[in-house]
C-alpha positions as CSV (number, residue, x, y, z in Angstrom):
1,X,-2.6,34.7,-17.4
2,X,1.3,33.7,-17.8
3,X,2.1,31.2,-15.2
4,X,3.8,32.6,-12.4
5,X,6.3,29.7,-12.1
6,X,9.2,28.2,-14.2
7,X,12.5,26.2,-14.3
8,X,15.2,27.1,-16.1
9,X,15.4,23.4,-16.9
10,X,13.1,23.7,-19.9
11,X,16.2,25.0,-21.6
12,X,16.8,21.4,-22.0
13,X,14.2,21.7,-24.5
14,X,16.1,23.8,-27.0
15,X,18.7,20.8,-27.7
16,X,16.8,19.3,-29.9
17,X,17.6,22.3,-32.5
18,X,16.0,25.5,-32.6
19,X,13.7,27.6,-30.0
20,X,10.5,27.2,-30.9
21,X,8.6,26.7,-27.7
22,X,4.5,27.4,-29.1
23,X,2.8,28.2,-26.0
24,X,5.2,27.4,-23.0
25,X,5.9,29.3,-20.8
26,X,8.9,31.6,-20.2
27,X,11.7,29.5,-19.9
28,X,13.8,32.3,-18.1
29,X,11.5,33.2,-15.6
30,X,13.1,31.0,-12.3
31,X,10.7,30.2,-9.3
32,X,11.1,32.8,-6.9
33,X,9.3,30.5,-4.3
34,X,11.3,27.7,-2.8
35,X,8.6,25.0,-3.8
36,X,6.1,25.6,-6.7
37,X,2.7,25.4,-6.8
38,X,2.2,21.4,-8.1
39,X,-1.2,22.7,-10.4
40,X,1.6,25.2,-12.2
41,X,3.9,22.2,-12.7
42,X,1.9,20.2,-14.2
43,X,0.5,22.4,-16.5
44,X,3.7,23.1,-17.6
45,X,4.5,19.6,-18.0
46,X,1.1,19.4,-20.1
47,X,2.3,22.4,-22.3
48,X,5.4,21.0,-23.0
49,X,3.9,17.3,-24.0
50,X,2.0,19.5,-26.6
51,X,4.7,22.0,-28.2
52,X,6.3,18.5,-28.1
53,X,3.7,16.8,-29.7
54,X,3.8,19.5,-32.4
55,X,7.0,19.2,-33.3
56,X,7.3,15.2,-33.4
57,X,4.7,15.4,-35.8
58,X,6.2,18.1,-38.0
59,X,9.6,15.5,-37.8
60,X,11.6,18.0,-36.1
61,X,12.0,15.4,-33.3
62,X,12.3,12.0,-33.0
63,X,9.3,10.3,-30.1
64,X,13.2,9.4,-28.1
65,X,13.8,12.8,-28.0
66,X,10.7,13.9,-26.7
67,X,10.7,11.1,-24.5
68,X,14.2,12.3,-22.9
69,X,13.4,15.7,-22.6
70,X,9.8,15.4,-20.9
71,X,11.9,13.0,-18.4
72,X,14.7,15.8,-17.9
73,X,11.5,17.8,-17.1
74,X,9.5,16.0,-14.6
75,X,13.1,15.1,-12.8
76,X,13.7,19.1,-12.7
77,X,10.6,19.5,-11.2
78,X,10.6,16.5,-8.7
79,X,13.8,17.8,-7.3
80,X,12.0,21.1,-5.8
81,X,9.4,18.6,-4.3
82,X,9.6,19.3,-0.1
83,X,7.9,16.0,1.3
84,X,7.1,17.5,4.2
85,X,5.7,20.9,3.0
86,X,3.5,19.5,0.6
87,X,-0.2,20.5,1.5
88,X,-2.5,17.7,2.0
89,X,-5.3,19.3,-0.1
90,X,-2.9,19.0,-3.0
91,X,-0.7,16.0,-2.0
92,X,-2.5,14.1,-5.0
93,X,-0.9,16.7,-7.5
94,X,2.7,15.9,-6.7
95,X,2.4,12.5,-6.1
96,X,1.7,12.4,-9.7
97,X,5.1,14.8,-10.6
98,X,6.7,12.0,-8.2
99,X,4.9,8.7,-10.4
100,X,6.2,10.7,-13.7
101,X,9.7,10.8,-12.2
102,X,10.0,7.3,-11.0
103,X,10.2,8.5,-7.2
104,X,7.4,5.8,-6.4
105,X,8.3,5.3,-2.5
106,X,8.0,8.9,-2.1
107,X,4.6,8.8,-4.5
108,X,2.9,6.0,-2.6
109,X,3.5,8.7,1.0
110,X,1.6,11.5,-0.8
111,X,-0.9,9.3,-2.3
112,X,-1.6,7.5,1.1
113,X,-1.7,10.7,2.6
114,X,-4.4,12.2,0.0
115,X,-6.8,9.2,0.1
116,X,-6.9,9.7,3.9
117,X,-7.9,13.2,3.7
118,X,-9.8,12.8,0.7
119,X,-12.6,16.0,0.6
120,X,-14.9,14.0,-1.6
121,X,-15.4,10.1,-3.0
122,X,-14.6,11.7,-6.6
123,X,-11.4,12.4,-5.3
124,X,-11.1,9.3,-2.6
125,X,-11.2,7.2,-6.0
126,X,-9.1,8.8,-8.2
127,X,-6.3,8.6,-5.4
128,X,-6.9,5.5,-4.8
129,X,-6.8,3.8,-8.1
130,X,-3.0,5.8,-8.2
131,X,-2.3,4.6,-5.0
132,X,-3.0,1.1,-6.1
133,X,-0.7,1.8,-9.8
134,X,2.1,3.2,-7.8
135,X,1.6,-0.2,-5.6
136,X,1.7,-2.4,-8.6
137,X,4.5,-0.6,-9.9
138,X,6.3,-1.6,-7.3
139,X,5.5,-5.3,-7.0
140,X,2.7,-5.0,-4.5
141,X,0.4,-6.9,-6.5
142,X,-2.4,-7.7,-4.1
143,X,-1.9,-4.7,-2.0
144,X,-2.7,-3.1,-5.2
145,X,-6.0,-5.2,-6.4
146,X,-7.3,-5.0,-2.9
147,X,-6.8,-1.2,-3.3
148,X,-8.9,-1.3,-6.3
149,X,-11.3,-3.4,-5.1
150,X,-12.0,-0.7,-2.6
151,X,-13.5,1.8,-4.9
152,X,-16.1,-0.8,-5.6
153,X,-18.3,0.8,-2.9
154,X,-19.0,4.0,-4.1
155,X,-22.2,5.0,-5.6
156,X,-22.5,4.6,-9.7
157,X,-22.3,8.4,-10.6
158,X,-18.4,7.8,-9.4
159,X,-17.9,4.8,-10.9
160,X,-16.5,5.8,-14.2
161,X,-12.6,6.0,-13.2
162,X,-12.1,2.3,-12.3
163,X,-12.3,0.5,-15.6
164,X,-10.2,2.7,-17.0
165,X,-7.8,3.0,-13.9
166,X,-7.9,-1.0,-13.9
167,X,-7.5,-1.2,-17.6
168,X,-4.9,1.0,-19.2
169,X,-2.9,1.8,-15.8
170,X,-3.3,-1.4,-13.4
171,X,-3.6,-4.3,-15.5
172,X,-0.4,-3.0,-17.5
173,X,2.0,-2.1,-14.7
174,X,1.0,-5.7,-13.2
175,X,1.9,-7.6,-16.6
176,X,5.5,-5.7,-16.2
177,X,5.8,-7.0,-12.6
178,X,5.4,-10.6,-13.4
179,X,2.1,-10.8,-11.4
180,X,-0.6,-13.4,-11.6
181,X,-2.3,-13.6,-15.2
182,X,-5.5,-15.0,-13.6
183,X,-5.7,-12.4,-10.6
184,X,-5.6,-9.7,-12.8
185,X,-7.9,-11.0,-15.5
186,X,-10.2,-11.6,-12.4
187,X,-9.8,-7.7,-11.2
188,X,-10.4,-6.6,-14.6
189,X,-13.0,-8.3,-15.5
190,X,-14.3,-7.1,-12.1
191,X,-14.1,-4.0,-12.9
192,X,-15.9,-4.3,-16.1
193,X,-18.9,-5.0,-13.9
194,X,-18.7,-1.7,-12.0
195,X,-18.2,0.1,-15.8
196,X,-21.5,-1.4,-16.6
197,X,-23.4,0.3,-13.5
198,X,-21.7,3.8,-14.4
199,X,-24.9,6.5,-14.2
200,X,-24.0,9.5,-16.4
201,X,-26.4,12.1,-17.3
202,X,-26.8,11.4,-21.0
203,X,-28.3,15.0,-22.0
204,X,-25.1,16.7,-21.0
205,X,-21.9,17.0,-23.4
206,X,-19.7,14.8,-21.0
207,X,-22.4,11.9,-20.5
208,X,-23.0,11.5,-24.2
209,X,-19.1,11.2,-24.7
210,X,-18.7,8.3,-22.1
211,X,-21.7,6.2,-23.7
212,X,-19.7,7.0,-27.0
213,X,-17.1,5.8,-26.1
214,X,-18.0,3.1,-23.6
215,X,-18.2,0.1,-26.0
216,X,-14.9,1.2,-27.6
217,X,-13.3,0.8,-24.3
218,X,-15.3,-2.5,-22.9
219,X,-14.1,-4.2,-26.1
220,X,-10.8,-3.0,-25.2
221,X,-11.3,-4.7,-21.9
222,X,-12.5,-8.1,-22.7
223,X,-9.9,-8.1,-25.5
224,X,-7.2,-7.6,-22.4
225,X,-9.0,-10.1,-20.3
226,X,-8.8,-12.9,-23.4
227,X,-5.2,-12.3,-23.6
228,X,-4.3,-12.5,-19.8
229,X,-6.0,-16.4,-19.6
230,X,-4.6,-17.1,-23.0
231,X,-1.5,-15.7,-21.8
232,X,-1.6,-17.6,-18.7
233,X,-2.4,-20.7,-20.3
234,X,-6.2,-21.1,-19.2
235,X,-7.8,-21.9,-22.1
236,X,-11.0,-22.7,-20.1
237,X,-10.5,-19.9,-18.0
238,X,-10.6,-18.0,-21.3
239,X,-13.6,-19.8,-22.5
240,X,-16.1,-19.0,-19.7
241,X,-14.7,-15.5,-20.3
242,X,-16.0,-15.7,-23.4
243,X,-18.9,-16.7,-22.5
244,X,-19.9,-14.0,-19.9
245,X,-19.0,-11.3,-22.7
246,X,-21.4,-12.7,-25.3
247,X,-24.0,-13.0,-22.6
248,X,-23.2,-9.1,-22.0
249,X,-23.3,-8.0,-25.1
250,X,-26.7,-10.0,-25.7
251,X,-28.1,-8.0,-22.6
252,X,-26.4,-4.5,-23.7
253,X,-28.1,-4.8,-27.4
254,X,-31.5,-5.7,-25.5
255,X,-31.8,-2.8,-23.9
């Protein structure tokens, strides 16, 4: 079914020479509501991140120019953001147009507001961990572990978003805000813990993919936690980091 919203903004696409769009949608047909739906916008968004994709690797665009013209998008559609007519069972959906479009004040409200009315604890985490990036991205370092720290509680079939959160969103948006090195090895490393109590079911298609690709992204985690000490100039701090991960691994292969 062709979405039933649009901005004209994706016109901005076309500047980068020709009108080849692949799948998006119309970029003539205009909103006729005054706020769109947030799940249309970001599919958009999504379907222009591809044709985008496409066409950076066919070199008809540079990664800047895809970079600027996903930007002009997201601001388009933050602009027709209403705070105070956004619904609170989708509040989560465009506080994430408002993260893409720097808007992080008005982010962190609609975050807040979905982790307080959060249906599930799927959904109670998921806000959360983006409450607590939008937090660090704004400087509020242990506002933001604490945040984190939060999700620790829930039971391990929910689990799987807070290494990853921690990881490739967290832990870098800290490093840009000049926060403690040790604090965040400490939360990461933390959350490396809760990884290893994740329960998936391993005889369906999504469980097998997350124990695929679960050492992959623990390596990836230590690795980051051996740079933030070394980075930080703890060389012991490094060491008995060290130490815990072989004593991990030597477990894992045991089992």
């Amino acid at each position: 079914m062709k979405p039933k919203f649009w901005v004209a903004g994706l016109v901005l696409l076309s500047a980068l020479g020709g009108c080849y769009f692949d799948t998006l949608p119309d970029p003539n047909a205009i909103t006729s509501q005054r706020m769109p739906e947030a799940e249309v916008m970001q599919r958009n968004i999504s379907s222009a991140y591809a044709s985008l994709d496409r066409r950076l690797k066919k070199g008809e665009i540079t990664e800047a120019q895809k970079k600027d013209s996903i930007d002009q998008l997201v601001q388009v559609y933050a602009e027709k953001i209403i705070l105070e007519e956004v619904p609170d069972r989708t509040a989560f959906r465009y506080a994430d147009i408002l993260r893409q479009a720097g808007r992080l004040k008005e982010a962190e409200g609609l975050y807040r507001k979905a982790v307080e009315v959060a249906p599930n604890e799927d959904r109670r985490v998921n806000d959360s961990l983006q409450l607590a990036r939008v937090l660090m991205m704004q400087g509020k370092g242990k506002e933001a572990m604490t945040l984190a720290r939060s999700t620790f509680d829930v039971e391990p079939k929910e689990k799987a978003p807070i290494m990853m959160a921690v990881l490739y969103e967290i832990v870098p948006e800290g490093r840009k805000k000049k926060q403690s090195l040790t604090e965040l090895a400490k939360l990461l490393e933390e959350s490396i813990n809760q990884h290893m109590l994740v329960y998936v079911d391993p005889t369906t298609d999504g469980g097998q993919a997350f124990l695929s690709a679960m050492p992959r992204h623990l390596d990836n985690a230590w690795d980051e936690v051996m740079k933030l000490y070394r980075d930080a100039d703890r060389d012991d701090l490094m060491q008995a980091a060290f130490n815990r991960r072989r004593e991990q691994d030597r477990k894992t292969r045991s089992l």
